[in-house]
C-alpha positions as CSV (number, residue, x, y, z in Angstrom):
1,X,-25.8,53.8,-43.0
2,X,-26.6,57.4,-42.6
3,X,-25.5,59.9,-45.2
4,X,-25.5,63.0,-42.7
5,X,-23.9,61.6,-39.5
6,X,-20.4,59.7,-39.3
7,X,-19.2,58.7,-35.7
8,X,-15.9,57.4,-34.7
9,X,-13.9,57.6,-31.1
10,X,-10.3,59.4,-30.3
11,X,-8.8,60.1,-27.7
12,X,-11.7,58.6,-25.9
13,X,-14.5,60.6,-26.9
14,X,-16.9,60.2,-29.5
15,X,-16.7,62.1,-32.4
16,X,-20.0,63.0,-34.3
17,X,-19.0,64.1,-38.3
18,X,-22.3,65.8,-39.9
19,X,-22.1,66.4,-43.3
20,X,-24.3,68.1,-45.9
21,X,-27.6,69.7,-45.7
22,X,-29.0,69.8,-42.3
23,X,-32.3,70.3,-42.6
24,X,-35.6,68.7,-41.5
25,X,-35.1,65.7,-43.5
26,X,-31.6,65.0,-42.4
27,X,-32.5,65.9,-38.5
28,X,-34.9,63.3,-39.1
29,X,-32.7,60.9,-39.5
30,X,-29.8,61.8,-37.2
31,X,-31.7,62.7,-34.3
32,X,-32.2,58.8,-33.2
33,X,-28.8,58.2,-33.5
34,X,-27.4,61.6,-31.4
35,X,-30.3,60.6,-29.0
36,X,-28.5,57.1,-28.8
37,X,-25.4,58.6,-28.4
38,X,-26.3,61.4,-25.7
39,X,-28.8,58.5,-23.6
40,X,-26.1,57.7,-21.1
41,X,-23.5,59.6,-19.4
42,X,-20.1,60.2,-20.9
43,X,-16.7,61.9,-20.6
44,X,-17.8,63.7,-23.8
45,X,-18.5,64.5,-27.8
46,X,-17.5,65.9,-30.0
47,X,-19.5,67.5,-32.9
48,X,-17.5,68.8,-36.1
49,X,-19.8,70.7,-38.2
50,X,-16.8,71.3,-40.9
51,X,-18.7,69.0,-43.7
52,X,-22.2,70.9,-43.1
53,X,-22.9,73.1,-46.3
54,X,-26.6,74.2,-45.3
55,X,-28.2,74.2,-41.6
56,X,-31.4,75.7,-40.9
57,X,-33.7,75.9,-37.8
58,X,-34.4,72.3,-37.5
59,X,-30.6,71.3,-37.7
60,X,-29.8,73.8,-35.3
61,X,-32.8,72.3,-32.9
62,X,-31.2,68.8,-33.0
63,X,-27.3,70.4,-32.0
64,X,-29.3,72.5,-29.1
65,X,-30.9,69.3,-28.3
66,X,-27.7,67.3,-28.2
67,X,-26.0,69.8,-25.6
68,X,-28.7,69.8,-23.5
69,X,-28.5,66.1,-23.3
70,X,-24.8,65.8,-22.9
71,X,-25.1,68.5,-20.0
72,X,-28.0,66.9,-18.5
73,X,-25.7,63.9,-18.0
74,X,-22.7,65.8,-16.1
75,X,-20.4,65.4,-19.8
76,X,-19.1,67.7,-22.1
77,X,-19.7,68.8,-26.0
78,X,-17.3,70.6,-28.1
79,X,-18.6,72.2,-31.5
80,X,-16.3,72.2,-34.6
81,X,-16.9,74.6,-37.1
82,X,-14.5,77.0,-39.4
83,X,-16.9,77.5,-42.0
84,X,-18.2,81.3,-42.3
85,X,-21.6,80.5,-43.5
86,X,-22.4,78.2,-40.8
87,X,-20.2,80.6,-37.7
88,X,-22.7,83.1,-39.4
89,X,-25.9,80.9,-38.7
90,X,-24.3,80.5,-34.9
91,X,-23.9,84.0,-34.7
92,X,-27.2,85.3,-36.3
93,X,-29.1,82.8,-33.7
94,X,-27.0,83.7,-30.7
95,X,-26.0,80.2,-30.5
96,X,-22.2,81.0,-30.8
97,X,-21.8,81.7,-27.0
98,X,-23.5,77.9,-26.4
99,X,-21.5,76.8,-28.3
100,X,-18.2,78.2,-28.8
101,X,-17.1,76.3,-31.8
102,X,-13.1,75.6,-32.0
103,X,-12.1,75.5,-35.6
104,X,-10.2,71.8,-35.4
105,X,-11.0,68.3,-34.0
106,X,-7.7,68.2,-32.2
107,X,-8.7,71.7,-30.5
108,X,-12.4,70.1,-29.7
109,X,-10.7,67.1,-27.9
110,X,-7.8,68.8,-26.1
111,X,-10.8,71.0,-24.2
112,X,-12.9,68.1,-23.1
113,X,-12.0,67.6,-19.2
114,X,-10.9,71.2,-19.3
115,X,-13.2,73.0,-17.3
């Protein structure tokens, strides 16, 4: 059981909840799992950031981290986040064009296998 990271499939992808305070502690301890997660190729993942109340550098490593991986295998991530404090964060560290966060789940999966 992990306290920070819920998964769960729909619509054929795999959807990554985080929740909490992402921070060195808690990237710790989700960054096996994502790793897991992101090891073989995939149609694609989601992330929904919507329960994250905190993220800081080392959180933001682990997301940067997870893209790369999910790219490196030829699949797709999709970023969910409405939240202003954390769109804020994305925008301060220029991570907002990587990322482009959609603010809904259903949004995230209706773009994977969109080009």
């Amino acid at each position: 059981m992990n306290p920070y990271l819920r998964t769960y499939t729909s619509d054929g992808c795999v959807v990554v909840e985080l929740s909490g305070e992402i921070d060195i502690v808690a990237a710790m301890a989700i960054t096996p799992p994502l790793d897991a997660l992101t090891r073989a190729p995939g149609p694609g993942l989601v992330v929904d950031l919507g329960p994250v109340d905190f993220i800081d550098c080392s959180g933001l490593t682990v997301l940067c981290r997870v893209r790369g991986r999910v790219h490196a295998h030829g699949g797709q991530v999709q970023f969910v986040c409405a939240r202003p404090p954390t769109l804020r964060i994305l925008r301060a560290t220029g991570l907002m064009r990587a990322f482009r966060p959609v603010p809904s789940v259903d949004e995230a999966l209706a773009r994977i296998g969109r080009p």
